[in-house]
N, C-alpha and C positions, 0 to 999 in steps of 0.2 A: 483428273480430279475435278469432282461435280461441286463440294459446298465446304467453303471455309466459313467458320463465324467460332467468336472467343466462346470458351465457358464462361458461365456464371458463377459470383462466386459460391452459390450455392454448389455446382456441382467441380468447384474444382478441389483436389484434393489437399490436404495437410501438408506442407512441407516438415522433413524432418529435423528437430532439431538439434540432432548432432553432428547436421553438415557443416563444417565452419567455410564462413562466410569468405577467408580473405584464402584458402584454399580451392574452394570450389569442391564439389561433390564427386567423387572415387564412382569407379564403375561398380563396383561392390554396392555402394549407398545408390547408385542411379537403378541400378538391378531391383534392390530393393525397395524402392519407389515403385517402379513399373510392377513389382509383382504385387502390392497394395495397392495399388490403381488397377489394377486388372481381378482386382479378386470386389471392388466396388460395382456390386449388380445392376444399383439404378443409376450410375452414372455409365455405365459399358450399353444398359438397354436405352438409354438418352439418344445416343446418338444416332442422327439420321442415316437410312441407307440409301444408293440409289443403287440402280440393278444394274448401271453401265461404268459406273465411272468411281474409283472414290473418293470418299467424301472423309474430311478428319475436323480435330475441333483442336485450338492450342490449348493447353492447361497448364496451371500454375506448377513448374519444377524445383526441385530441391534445391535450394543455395543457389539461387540464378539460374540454374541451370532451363534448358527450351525442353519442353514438353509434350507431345500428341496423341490425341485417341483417333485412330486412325480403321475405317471402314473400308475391306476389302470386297466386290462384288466375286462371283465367281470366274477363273479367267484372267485375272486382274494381275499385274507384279509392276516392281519398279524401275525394270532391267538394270543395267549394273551400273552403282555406282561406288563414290564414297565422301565419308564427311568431313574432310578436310583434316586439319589440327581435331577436332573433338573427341570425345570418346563418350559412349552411348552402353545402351542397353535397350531391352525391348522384349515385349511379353506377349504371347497371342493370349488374347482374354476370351476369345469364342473362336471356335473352327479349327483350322489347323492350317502353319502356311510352312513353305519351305523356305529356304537358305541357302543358296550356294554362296559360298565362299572363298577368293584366293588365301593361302598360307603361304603368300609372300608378301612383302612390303617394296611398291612401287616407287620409284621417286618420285620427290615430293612434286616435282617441275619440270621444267624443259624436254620434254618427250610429247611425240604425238604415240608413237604407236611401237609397242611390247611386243614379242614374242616371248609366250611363256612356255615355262619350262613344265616337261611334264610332271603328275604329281604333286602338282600346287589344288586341286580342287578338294576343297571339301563341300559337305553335304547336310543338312540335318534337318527334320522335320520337326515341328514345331507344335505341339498338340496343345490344344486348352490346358493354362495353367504352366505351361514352358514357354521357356527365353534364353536369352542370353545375353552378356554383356560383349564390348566391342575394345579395342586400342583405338586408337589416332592411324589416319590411311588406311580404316579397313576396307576392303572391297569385296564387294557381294550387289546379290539380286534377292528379291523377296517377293515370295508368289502365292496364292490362294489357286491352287492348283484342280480346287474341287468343280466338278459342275456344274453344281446347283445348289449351294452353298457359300453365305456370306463368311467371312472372318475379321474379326476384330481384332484388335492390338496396341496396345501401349509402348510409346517409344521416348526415350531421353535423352538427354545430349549435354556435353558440358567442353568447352564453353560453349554457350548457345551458338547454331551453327554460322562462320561467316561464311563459305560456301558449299556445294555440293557437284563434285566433278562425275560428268555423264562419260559412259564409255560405250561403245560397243561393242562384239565379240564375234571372232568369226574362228573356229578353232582354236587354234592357240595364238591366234593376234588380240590382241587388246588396245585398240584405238581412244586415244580422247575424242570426245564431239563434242563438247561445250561445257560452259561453268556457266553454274546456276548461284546467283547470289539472294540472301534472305529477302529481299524487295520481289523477286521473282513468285516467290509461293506464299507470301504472307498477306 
């Protein structure tokens, strides 16, 4: 990751106001978020690219909720992780990226290393103007899989994230490698 800096508030978007505050915002409302934020042209062409690394901006989210416009170079992914307690949504707003996915639920703690079961992956490609939202423990990877070709994307989170567990993957093992906490990437 080449370039963090805040939006302005000029370019950051609306929050909606029928998230109530002392609930926090539904994947449903965070979905919808990212898909108005991703449908915002001069704020999607605002943001810087670099051609090796990406680059994201924070932006103001719904009902508290953490927010990112987030620059994929080509080649680029986040190998696998997931976000803790939060639950997200996210929208490719240029390009198209993939998703792989586990359709299990890990526990939450004391494990270093899984064997999964076959039939836990899924798949799904992501084109300009698609997303999707996320539960609490999801785990996945997210790739810009094209050659020569940037992608862009809008991502939400609620509560905003307190960590993000790294894994690795070697067929059907699933190792932790480290916790990533908000002071790490902000």
């Amino acid at each position: 990751m080449s370039v963090s800096s805040a939006a302005s508030p000029s370019t950051t978007p609306s929050t909606s106001s029928s998230v109530s505050a002392a609930s926090g915002p539904t994947q449903a409302e965070l979905l919808d978020f990212v898909r108005r934020t991703a449908a915002d042209a001069e704020l999607i062409s605002s943001l810087p690219l670099d051609p090796e690394g990406r680059t994201w901006v924070r932006l103001e989210g719904p009902g508290g909720s953490e927010a990112w416009l987030i620059g994929w170079p080509p080649g680029t992914g986040t190998g696998w992780h997931d976000h803790a307690e939060s639950v997200g949504a996210f929208v490719t707003a240029a390009g198209e990226l993939k998703e792989n996915s586990l359709a299990a639920r890990l526990p939450a703690d004391g494990w270093k290393t899984l064997e999964l079961t076959e039939g836990v992956d899924r798949e799904r490609r992501l084109a300009t103007g698609k997303g999707r939202s996320f539960g609490q423990h999801h785990v996945h990877e997210v790739l810009n899989e094209s050659t020569d070709l940037h992608a862009i994307s809008v991502h939400a989170y609620y509560p905003p994230l307190p960590q993000i567990r790294r894994y690795s993957r070697t067929g059907q093992v699933l190792r932790l490698e480290h916790v990533e906490r908000p002071e790490d990437w902000q």
